[in-house]
Phi, psi and omega in degrees: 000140181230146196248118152272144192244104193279146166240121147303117178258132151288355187204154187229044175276187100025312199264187204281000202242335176273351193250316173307308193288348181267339173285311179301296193307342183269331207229018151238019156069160184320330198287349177251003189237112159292301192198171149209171185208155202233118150310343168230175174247157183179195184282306174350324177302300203305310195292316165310326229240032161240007133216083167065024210240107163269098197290149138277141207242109191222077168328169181175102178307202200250318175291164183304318149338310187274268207332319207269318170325276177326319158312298176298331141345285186273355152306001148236017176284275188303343137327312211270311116033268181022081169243183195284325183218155194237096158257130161286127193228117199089152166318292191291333135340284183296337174292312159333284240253343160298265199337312156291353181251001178328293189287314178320337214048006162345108156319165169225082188267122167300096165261115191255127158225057172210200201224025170313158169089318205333162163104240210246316175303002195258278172325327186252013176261347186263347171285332191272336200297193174240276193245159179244101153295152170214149196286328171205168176333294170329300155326290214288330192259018139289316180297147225265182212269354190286325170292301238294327200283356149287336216254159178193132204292117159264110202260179178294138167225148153230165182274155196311163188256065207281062180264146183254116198257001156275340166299321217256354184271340185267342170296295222271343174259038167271304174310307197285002196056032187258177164302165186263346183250027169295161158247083253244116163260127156243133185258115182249090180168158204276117154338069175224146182297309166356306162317349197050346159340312185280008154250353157279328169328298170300340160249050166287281210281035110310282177334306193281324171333291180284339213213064179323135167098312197311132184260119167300077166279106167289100231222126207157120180273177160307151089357072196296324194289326201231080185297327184292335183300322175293331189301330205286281174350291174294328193275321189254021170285144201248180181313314156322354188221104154271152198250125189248014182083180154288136170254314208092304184266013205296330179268023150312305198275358196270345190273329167300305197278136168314336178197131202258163145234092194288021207283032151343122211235133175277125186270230191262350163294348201070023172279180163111326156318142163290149172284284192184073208299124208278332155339282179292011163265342159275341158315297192306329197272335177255013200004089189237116184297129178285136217206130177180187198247137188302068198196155177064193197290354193283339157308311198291336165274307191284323176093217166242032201241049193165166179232120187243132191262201112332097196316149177091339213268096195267296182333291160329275187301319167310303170308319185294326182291320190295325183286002176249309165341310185267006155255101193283315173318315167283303193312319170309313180283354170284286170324325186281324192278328196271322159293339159286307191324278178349307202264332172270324208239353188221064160287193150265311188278014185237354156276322169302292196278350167278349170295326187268018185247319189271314187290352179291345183279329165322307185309326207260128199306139183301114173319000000 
């Protein structure tokens, strides 16, 4: 039996949350994906529309104006329409997408994969949802115990990675002008502070200090909201650290590199934690060891198949990066526990059918 699903984005961006959703819509094939709609335009359009999945496009600000406009849009989308089920896929999704199914009663499954919001505004979109997905425990434990019997961790999956890691070692010191005995940390992700660069930036010439040869590559285009940040980079960046752009081959280059880094940094809203990041589930898959700071879904992804500090701790992650450079015996066994980790708990397809599992419970008339 298949439930058709309209799906909602809140963003057409790039990012790990535009990327959860083209996967889940490829591989869960037409009898389920009814329609979609991207609140904003963007490359996610482009990408929906090579397979074959033609997005409606209902721009949408940020004030409470903009919300209710835009609801009312897609309340005559879904009219129109008519499927069984709404995924909101982001917060400003669900915001949508209650407010238009108000009279319908559309179900609504909330897939949250961040920590945006947290707090009263979150509780009450998760009150209006049928169901709440959330990408990991972390995520899931912002809601207060009165929610929780809605809500359920669907973690992030991908399909196997069929990468060559002597290819992807020489594309990255190609990229870096290096050497063949470099040793190479790498960082995957847009230039924003929230990403942490600017802590890995700051302990390289430790690294390069303790760990002759070790190179920084960053691999992440800009920011536009936050142009200073890059500048900021760059200016306190030492020789050791190159900026490689947006890549394309970025999970290539990761299966090359020596040390994957994760340091995400919270700012002052409590954004910046991982939901459950998909960089490290391509770290886990091409094994390449993972290195980061504890906090948000990323235990919960590593597992004991990675080394994790004390958020904030530039001391802490230098050491954790340097004892795996400087141990190739651990680093195999790290990479082996992590490819395993991958193949037992964070497929696509063990993502798929419990997502298609949750819409069927949707689907089913409310108690």
């Amino acid at each position: 039996m298949t439930v058709p699903v309209t799906f909602v984005s809140s963003h057409a961006k790039a990012g790990g949350a535009e990327r959860y959703l083209v996967s889940l819509i490829e591989a869960l094939g037409p009898g389920w994906v009814r329609a979609v709609v991207c609140l904003e335009d963007g490359p996610l359009v482009e990408r929906l529309r090579t397979l074959g999945v033609e997005p409606s496009i209902l721009p949408t600000g940020g004030g409470p104006r903009a919300l209710v406009h835009a609801a009312r849009r897609l309340r005559a989308v879904l009219n129109e329409q008519r499927p069984a089920v709404v995924h909101a896929n982001g917060i400003k999704a669900a915001l949508v997408s209650s407010l238009a199914a108000t009279r319908s009663g559309l179900p609504i499954v909330w897939v949250k994969h961040d920590f945006t919001l947290d707090g009263p505004i979150v509780w009450g979109v998760a009150a209006r949802a049928r169901e709440v997905v959330a990408v990991s425990h972390a995520v899931a434990e912002t809601f207060p115990q009165r929610l929780r019997r809605k809500v359920t961790v669907v973690n992030n999956g991908i399909k196997p990675l069929a990468t060559d890691r002597g290819e992807g070692r020489r594309r990255l010191l190609e990229a870096l002008g290096g050497s063949e005995t470099a040793r190479v940390v790498i960082l995957v992700g847009r230039l924003e502070p929230g990403k942490g660069q600017a802590d890995l930036v700051a302990i390289a010439p430790e690294l390069a200090a303790r760990a002759p040869g070790t190179r920084v590559a960053l691999v992440g285009g800009e920011n536009a909201r936050v142009p200073s940040y890059a500048a900021e980079l760059r200016r306190d960046a030492g020789e050791a650290v190159s900026f490689l752009g947006h890549r394309d081959d970025a999970v290539e280059l990761i299966s090359g590199a020596d040390v994957l880094v994760i340091p995400s940094v919270v700012g002052e809203r409590g954004m910046g934690r991982e939901g459950f990041p998909y960089v490290g589930l391509e770290g886990l898959a091409v094994g390449t060891p993972v290195v980061g700071y504890a906090h948000g879904g990323l235990p919960e992804l590593v597992g004991e198949c990675g080394r994790l500090v004390p958020p904030g701790d530039r001391a802490a992650l230098a050491d954790a990066i340097v004892s795996l450079l400087e141990d190739e015996d651990e680093r195999a066994r790290v990479a082996r526990c992590g490819v395993e980790r991958l193949h037992a708990h964070f497929t696509l397809d063990r993502m798929v059918e419990t997502m298609k599992e949750r819409y069927t419970v949707a689907a089913k008339p409310a108690r």
